[in-house]
C-alpha positions in Angstrom: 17.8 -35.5 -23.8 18.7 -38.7 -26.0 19.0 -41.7 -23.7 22.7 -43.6 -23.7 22.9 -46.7 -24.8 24.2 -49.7 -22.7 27.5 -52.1 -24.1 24.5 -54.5 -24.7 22.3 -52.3 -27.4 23.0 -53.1 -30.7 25.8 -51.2 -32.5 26.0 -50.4 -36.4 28.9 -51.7 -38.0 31.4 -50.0 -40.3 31.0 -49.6 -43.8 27.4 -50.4 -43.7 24.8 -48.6 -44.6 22.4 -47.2 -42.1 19.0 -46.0 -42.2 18.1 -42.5 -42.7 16.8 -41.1 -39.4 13.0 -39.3 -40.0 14.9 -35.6 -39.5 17.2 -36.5 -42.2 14.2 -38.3 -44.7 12.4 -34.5 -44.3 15.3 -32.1 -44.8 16.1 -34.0 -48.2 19.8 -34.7 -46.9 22.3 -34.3 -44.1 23.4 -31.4 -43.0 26.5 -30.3 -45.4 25.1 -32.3 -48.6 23.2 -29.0 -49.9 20.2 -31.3 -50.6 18.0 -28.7 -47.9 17.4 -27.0 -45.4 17.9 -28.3 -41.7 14.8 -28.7 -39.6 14.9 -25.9 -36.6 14.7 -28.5 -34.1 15.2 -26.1 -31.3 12.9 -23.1 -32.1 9.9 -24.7 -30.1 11.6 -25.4 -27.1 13.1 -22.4 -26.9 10.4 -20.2 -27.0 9.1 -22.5 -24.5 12.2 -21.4 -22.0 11.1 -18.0 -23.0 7.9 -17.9 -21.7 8.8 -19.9 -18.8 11.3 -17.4 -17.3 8.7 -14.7 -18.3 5.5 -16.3 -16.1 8.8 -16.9 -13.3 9.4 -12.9 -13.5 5.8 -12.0 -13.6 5.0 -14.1 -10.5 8.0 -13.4 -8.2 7.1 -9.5 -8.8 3.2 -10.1 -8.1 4.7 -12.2 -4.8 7.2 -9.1 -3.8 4.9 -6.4 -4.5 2.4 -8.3 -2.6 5.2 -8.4 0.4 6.0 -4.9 0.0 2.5 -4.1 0.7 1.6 -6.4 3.3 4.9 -5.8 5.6 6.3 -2.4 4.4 4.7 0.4 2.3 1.3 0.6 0.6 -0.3 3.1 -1.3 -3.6 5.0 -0.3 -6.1 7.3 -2.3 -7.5 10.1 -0.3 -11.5 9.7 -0.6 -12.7 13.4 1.6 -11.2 16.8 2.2 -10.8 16.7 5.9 -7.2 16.8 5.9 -7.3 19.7 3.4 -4.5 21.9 2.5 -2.5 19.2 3.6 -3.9 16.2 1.9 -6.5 17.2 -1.1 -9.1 14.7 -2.5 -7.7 12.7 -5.0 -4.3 12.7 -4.0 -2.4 9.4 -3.5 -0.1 9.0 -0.2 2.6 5.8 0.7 1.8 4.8 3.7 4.2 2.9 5.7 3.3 -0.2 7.9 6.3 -0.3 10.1 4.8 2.0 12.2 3.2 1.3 14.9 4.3 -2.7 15.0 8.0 -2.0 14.9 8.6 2.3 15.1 7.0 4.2 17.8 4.0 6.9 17.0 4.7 10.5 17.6 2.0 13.6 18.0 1.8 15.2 14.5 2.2 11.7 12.7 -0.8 11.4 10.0 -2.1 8.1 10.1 -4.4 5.6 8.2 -6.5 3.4 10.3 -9.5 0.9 10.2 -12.9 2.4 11.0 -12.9 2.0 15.0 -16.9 1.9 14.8 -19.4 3.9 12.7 -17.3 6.7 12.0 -18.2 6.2 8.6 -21.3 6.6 6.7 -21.7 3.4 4.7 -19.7 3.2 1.6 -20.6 1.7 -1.3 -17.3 0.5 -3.6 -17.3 1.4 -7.5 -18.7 -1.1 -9.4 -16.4 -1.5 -12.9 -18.5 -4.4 -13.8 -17.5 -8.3 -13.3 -14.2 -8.4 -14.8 -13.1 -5.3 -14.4 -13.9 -5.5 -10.0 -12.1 -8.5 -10.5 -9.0 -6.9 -11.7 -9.6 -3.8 -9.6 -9.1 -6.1 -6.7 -6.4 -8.4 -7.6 -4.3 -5.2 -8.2 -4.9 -3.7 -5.4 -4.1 -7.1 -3.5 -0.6 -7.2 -4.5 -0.2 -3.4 -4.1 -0.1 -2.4 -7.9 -3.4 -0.1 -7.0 -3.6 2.2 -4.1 -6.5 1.1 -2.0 -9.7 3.7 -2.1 -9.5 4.0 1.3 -12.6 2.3 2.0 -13.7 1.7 5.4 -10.5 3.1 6.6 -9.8 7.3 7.8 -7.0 9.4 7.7 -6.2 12.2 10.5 -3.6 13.5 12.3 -2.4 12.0 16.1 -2.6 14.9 18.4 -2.7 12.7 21.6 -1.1 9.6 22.9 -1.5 7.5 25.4 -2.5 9.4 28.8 -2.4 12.7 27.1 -5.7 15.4 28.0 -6.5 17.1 25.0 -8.8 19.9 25.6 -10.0 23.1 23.5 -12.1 26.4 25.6 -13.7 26.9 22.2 -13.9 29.1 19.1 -10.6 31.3 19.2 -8.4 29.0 21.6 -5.9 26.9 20.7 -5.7 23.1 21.5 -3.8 22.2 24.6 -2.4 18.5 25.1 -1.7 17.9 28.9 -1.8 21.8 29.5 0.0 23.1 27.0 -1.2 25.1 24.1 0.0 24.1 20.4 0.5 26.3 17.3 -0.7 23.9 14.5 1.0 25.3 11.0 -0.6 22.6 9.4 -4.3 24.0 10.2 -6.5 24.6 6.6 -6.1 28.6 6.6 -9.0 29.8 8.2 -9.8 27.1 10.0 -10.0 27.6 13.9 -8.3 24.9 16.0 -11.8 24.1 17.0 -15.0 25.3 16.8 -16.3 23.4 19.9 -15.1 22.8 23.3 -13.9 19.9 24.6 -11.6 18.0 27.0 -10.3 14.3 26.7 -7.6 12.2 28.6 -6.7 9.2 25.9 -6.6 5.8 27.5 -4.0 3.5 27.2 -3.4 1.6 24.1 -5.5 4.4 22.2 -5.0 7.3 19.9 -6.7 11.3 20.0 -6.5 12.1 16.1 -8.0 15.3 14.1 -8.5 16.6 10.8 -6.4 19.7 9.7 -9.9 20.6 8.1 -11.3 21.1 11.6 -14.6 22.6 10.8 -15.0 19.3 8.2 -13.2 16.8 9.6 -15.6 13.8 11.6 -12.8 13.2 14.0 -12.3 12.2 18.0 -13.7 14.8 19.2 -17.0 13.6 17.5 -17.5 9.9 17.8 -17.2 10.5 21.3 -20.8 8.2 21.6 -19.3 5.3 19.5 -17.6 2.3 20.1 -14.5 3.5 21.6 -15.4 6.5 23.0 -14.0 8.7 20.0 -10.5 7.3 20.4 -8.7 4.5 17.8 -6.9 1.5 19.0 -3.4 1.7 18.0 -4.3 -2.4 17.1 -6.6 -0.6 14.1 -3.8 2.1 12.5 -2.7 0.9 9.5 0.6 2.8 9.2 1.8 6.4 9.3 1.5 8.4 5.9 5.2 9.4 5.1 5.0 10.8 1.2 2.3 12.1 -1.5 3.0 10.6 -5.1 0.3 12.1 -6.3 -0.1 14.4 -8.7 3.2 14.9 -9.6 3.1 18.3 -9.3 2.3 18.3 -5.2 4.4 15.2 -4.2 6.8 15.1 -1.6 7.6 13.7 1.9 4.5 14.6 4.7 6.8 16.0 7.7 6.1 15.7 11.3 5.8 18.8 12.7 7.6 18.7 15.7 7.7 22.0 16.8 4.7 21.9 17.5 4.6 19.2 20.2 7.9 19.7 21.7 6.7 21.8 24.7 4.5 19.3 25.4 5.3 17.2 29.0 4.4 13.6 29.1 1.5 12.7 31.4 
């Protein structure tokens, strides 16, 4: 911006001759004279305003997506086949975060949570070399990558809160607080459970299963870890609500609640 000048600067007088300003010594002339060609004065600071309101755009997406993935939905890559048909290895689920902080769980929700305690075997993360781990984790960060799923599990809630969930064994069906359950979700061919078992949940916990029951490490078999088998609703992540991925399978993950809705509270 050119500064304004005061009553006391000094003001040319007319019909005198003034000096040639530097712009006007380079073009060869002023503009209209035909003695050359204008300097693009502006081009510089223009492109300047370009990039500027690009790197604004760029950032405030980074800062939502980050949001988005912090507070509502984030994406999650399914690492095993325990929750086979339902959920094959590979695929990639939206999982949303709303649940449990501000919506209540229900039996039949599939859930991601945080390892409660040695479930898992130790897991090693891919290594894509300095730079590329770097990228690799500022993407998934702001929620641009679905997380691998590392040091976190994926299963289906069959008991709540103060809920017995028991099985007699190969051939029965699963009862929660008495009452058996037809599970449609079950991997065909899979038995509700191949080993029998009885649980009453405790408060503030979860009873989850795979629908891959003869290859699902669930509840009913971290019963000698921390927590007794069960997962603290403080370590669910959110409920899995759609598969994205691939294409060709994707679509919203329903609650089955049909299943459950015999079932009495404790």
């Amino acid at each position: 911006m050119t500064p304004s000048t005061s009553s006391d600067d000094a003001q040319p007088v007319p019909g005198t001759a003034q000096p040639a300003s530097p712009e006007t010594e380079r073009s060869g002339g002023s503009d209209g004279d035909g003695g050359g060609a204008s300097r693009p004065t502006a081009a510089a600071p223009r492109r300047s305003s370009v990039l500027r309101e690009t790197a604004i755009i760029v950032v405030a997406a980074l800062v939502l997506s980050w949001l988005i993935k912090t507070f509502l939905v984030q994406a999650f890559y399914i690492p095993s086949e325990s929750m086979e048909d339902t959920l094959q290895i590979g695929d990639r689920v939206m999982v949303s975060r709303l649940v449990p902080s501000h919506l209540d769980l229900h039996r039949g929700d599939v859930i991601v949570f945080k390892d409660p305690g040695d479930w898992l075997p130790a897991q090693e993360k891919a290594d894509h070399g300095p730079v590329g781990n770097a990228v690799v984790d500022a993407l998934t960060f702001v929620g641009l990558r679905p997380n691998d799923a590392v040091g976190h599990l994926i299963k289906r809630v069959i008991g709540l809160p103060g809920d017995t969930v028991a099985c007699a064994g190969p051939g029965k069906p699963v009862t929660v607080n008495g009452v058996a359950i037809d599970e449609p979700y079950l991997k065909p061919g899979s038995e509700p459970s191949q080993d029998a078992f009885s649980h009453k949940v405790p408060a503030g916990s979860l009873f989850v299963m795979g629908d891959n029951r003869q290859d699902s490490s669930d509840s009913r078999y971290n019963t000698g870890k921390p927590g007794g088998g069960f997962v603290p609703m403080d370590d669910v992540v959110g409920t899995a609500f759609i598969k994205v991925w691939p294409l060709s399978d994707a679509g919203l993950l329903r609650n089955p609640g049909d299943t459950f809705e015999d079932v009495p509270n404790p």
